[in-house]
N, C-alpha and C positions, 0 to 999 in steps of 0.2 A: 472621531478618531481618524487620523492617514496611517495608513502602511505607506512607511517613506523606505526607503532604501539605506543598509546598513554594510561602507565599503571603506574598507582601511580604516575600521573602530570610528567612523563618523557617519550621523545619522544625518541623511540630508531627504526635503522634499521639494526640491529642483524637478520641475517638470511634468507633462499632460498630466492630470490626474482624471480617473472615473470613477463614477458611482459606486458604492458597496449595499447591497442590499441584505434587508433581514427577511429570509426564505416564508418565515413563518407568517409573515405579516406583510409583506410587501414594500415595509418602511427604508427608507434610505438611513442606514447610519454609518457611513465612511466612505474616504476616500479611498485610495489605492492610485501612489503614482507611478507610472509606466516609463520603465528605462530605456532611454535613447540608447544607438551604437555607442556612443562615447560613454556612460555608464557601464554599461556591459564590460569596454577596453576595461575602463577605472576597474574593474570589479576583478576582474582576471587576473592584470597587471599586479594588485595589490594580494591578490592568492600566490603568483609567482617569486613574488618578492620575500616573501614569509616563505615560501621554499628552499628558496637559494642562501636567507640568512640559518636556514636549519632552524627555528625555533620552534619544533617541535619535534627535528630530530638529534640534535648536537646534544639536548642532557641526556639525561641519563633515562631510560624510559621511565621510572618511578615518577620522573615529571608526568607524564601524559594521564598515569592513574590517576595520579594526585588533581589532577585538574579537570579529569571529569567525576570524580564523585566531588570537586566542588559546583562542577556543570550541577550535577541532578541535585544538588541540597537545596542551587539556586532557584530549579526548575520548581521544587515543592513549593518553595517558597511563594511564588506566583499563582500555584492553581486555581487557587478560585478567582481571582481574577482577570484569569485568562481562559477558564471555562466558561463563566460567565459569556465572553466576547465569541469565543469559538461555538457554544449555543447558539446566540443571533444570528449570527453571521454565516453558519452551515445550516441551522435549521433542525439539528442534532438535540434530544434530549439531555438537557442539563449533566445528568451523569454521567452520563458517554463523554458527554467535553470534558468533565471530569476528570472520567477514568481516561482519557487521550492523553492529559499531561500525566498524569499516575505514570503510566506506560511508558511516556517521554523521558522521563526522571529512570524509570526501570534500567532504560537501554543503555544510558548513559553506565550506571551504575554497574551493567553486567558487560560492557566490555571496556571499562575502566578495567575492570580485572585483569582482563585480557591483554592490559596496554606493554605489559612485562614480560610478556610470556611469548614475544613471538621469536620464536629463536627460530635456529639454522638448523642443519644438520651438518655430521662430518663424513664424507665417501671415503672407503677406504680404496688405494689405488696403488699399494706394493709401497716399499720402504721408500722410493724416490720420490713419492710426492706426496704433499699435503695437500689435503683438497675440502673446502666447505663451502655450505649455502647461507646466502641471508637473506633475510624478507625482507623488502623495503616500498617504503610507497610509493605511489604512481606517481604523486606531485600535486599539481593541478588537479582538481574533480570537481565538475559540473554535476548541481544534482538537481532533476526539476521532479516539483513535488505535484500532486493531483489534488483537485478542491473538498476529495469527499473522506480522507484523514491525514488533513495537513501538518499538523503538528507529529500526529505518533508517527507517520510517512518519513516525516523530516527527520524526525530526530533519531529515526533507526539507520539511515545512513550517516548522515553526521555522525552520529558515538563511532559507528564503526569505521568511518575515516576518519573522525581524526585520533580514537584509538591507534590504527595504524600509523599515520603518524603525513595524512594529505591534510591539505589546505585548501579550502571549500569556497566555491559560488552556489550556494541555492538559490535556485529560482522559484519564486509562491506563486501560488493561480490565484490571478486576478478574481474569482471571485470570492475566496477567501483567505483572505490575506494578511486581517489585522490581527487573528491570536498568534500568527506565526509571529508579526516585531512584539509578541510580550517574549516567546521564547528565544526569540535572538537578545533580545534586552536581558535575558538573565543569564544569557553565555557572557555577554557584554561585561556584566557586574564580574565575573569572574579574573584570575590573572591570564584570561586568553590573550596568546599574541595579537597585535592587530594585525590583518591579511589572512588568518587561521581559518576564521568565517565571514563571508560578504553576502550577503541578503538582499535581490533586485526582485522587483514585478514586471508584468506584463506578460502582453498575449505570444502567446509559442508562436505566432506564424513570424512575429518579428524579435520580441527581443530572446523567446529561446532560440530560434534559430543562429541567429545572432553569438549567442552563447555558447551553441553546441559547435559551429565552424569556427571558433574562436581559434588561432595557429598555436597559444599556450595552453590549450585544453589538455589534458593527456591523459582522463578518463572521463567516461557518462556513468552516472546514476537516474533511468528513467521510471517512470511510475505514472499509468496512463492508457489512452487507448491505441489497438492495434495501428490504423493510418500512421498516428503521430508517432508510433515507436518504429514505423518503417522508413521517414523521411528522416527523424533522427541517426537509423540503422546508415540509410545511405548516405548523410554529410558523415558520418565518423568512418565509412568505408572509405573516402578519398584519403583519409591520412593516417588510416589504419589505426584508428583510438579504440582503444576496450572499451565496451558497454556491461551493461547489467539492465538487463530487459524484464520489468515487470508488468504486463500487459492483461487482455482483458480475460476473461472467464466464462464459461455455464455449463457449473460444476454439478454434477449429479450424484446422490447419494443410492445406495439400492437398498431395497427392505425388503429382507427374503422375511418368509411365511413365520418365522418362530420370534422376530423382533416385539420389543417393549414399547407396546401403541404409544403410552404416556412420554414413553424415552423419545422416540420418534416427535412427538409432538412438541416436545421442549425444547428437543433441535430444529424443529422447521421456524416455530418461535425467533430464534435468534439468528440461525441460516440464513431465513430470507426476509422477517421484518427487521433486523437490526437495522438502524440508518435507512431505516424505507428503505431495505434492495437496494443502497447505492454502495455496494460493494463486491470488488472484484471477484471475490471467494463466495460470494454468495450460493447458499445453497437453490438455485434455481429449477434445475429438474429433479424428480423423485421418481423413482423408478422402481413399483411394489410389485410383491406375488399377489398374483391375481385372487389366493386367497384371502387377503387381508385389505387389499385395495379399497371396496366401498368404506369396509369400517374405518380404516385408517382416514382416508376422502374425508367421510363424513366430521370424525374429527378434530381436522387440523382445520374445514371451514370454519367450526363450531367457534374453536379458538379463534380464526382470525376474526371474529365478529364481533367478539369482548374487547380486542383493544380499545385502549384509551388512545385519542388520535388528540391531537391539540401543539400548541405553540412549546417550543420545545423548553422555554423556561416553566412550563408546567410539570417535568418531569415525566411525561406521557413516554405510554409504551413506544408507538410510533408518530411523527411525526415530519416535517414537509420532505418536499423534496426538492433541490439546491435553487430552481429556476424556473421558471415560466418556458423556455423552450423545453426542461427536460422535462416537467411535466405534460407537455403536449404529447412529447414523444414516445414517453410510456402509455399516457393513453391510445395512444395511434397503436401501437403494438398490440395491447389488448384486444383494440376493433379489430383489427387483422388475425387476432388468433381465434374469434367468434365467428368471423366469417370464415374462415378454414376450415371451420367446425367444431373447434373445442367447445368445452361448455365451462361455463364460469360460476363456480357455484358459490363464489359470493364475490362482490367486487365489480372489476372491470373498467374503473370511471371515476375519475375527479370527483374530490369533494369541493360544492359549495360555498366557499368562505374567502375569506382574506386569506390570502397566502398561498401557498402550492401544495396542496395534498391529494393525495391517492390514495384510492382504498385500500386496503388487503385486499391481493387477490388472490384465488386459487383456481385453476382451469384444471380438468380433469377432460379424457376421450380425447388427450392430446395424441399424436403420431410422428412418429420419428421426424418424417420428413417438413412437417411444418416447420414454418420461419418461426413460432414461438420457442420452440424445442430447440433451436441452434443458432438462434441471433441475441446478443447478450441484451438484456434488456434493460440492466440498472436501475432499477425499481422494485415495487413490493410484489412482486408476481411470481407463485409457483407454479411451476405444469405437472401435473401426476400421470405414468405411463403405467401401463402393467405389465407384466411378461411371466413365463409358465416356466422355465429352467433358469439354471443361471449361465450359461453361456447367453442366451439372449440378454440377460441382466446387462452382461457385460460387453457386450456390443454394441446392446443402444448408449450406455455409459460410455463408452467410448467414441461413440460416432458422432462428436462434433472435433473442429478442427483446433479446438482449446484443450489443454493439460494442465490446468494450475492445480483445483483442489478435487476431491473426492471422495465417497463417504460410503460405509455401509453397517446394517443395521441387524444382530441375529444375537440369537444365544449359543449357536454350533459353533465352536472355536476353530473347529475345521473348517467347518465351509465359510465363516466370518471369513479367514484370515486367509486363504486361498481367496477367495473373491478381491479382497483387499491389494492381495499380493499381482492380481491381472489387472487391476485398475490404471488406467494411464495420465497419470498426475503425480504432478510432482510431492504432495504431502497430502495422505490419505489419511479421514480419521474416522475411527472405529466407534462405533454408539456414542459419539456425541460432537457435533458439528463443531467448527472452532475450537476444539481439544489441544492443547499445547501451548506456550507462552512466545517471549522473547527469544529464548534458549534453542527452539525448534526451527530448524530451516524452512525457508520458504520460499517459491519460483515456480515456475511452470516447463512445458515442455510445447512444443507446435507451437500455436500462432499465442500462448501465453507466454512464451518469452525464455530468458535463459538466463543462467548467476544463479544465486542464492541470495537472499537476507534473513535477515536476523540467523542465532546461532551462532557456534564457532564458525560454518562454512561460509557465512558472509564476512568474514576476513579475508578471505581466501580473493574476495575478487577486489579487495581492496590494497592487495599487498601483489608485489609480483618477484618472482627470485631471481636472484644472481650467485653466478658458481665464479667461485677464485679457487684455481687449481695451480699450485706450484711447484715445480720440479726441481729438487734437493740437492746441492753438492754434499758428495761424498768422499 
């Protein structure tokens, strides 16, 4: 299969192509071609154009509904054949690709709803004037998407731009690339305008950059790590374009003394081995009362020891992880958090086999200041702290220079929800990790970035207002 490029409603693969690899196996199955500067212009150019004809703001907005609940009918229709390819290709258990287009189809669907509804308001300003607001969209929006949920990533801002009523260049990561053209091929199928959506590869140093200094840009949707969301930051600071900053994480949950062992352990289950720890919300540190600490410890190792690990069309609990560098790289982190002093009480080290795997790990006798404890490690790795009050709880929760997610674990609805309510992230959830859908906002604070998605509030950075105020003859 090529991930070719899909620009003004025509699929072309013009140009370098490289390898696509299957994580779990090591096997080559795709290409992926890489957009030159002049693809990029094409791709802009043909977003601009579809702006300036208004076709997807000139009808009437019940057009915009109507076209994406045909988006998500088209996206179901696809899924298992594009689960299927998003399996290989991330290294993702079956389901998960699965459920990534399920979710693709969702988003589309919940703010089709929304495509109607975005009105204005009227200021009242004394008998001489009339005065109102209207939402309108940015234009142009670049949106580059991350290799580890390309699809659900993509399509939570696409529904919501083109809900609002922008015209898209996404950018895929090259190294996963080809479930994303089944999901542009089923926007395609649709009466999408051509220009509406334009779909390019390649590597950020050249063709997003590329994309993001483009002079017809006139919004970012980023999703990615901090470096690359600050060199982003500064080309759209020379011409002052809106961003929407979703950056990196190591998000800490707290477990005071009265929490559900079992509750606990079915969140760290999905917290931190969902996608092998390749997720930015990942529950990475855990930070228990010292009275429950060993039991808890003991455990959550207990569990990571039962996973099923294997090639992700086996349906296994866990399985690889994206790359041969990233699994170095997690293992290197690991050796550095043993020689620090943590203790690894199961884990630690590559498996063995074809493919890219890493154990479940879990370190325990972690301390604040180690590099495990505050360097994000995107991988299967949790570190367990303990602490005796909750102000400490919440201080070590708080003392790395990320804000995205956060979590905490109790039966005291006072001290739950006070502890919750000090936690400095952007979406906190209460006894159960990844708790909320589509529906619920999401973004960070500090070096995790700024916007919102998903929710009504990622409308919000999708749309920007204008006041028309008129002064009355009388």
């Amino acid at each position: 299969m090529i991930a070719r490029h899909f620009i003004n409603g025509v699929w072309s693969d013009a140009g370098e192509k490289i390898a696509v690899e299957d994580p779990g196996s090591g096997e080559l199955i795709g290409e992926v071609v890489l957009a030159d500067p002049g693809q990029v212009d094409a791709a802009v150019i043909a977003a601009d154009a579809c702006v300036r004809r208004g076709d997807l703001t000139r009808p009437r907005p019940a057009y915009r509904l109507s076209l994406m609940l045909q988006i998500a009918a088209a996206i179901r229709a696809v899924t298992e054949e594009g689960a299927e390819v998003l399996c290989r290709e991330s290294g993702k258990p079956l389901r998960d690709a699965r459920g990534e287009f399920e979710e693709a189809a969702r988003y589309f669907e919940y703010y089709g709803g929304m495509a109607d509804k975005l009105e204005g308001r009227s200021i009242p300003l004394g008998e001489a004037y009339f005065d109102w607001t209207m939402r309108e969209p940015h234009g142009v929006s670049a949106h580059i998407v991350p290799w580890n949920f390309p699809v659900g990533i993509a399509a939570r801002s696409l529904a919501a731009g083109l809900a609002a009523g922008n015209c898209v260049i996404l950018k895929s990561p090259e190294l996963t690339p080809l479930a994303l053209c089944i999901l542009i091929e089923a926007l395609a199928s649709t009466d999408l305008p051509a220009g509406a959506i334009n779909l390019i590869s390649g590597r950020g140093a050249t063709t997003g950059a590329a994309l993001v200094r483009h002079p017809l840009v006139q919004h970012i949707v980023f999703t990615g790590s901090v470096p690359t969301g600050r060199a982003i930051l500064r080309a759209a600071a020379e011409r002052i374009v809106p961003c929407v900053m979703e950056l990196g994480g190591k998000s800490a949950a707290v477990v005071h003394a009265d929490a559900d062992i079992d509750t606990v352990v079915a969140s760290v289950e999905s917290g931190v081995f969902f996608n092998a720890g390749q997720v930015c919300s990942a529950m990475s540190r855990l930070i228990v009362h010292e009275s429950l600490h060993d039991r808890l410890a003991d455990a959550i190792a207990a569990r990571a020891q039962t996973l099923t690990i294997s090639h992700g069309l086996d349906d296994p609990d866990m399985s690889a992880l994206i790359s041969a560098p990233q699994l170095e790289r997690v293992e290197q982190h690991c050796a550095d958090a043993i020689a620090s002093g943590a203790r690894a009480l199961t884990g630690g080290h590559r498996i063995t086999r074809s493919g890219y795997f890493m154990q479940p790990t879990v370190f325990t006798d972690v301390t604040p200041g180690m590099r495990v404890a505050n360097d994000e490690i995107f991988g299967p790795a949790l570190s367990i702290m303990s602490f005796t009050d909750p102000d400490q709880a919440i201080a070590m929760a708080n003392g790395t220079a990320y804000g995205l997610v956060a979590g905490v674990f109790g039966q005291d609805l006072n001290r739950t929800l006070n502890t919750a309510r000090q936690l400095e992230a952007g979406q906190v959830f209460v006894n159960e990790w990844f708790a909320g859908g589509v529906e619920t906002p999401f973004g960070g604070t500090g070096q995790s970035g700024y916007g919102r998605e998903k929710g009504l509030e990622a409308l919000d950075n999708h749309l920007r207002t204008r006041n028309i105020a008129v002064r009355l003859n009388r």
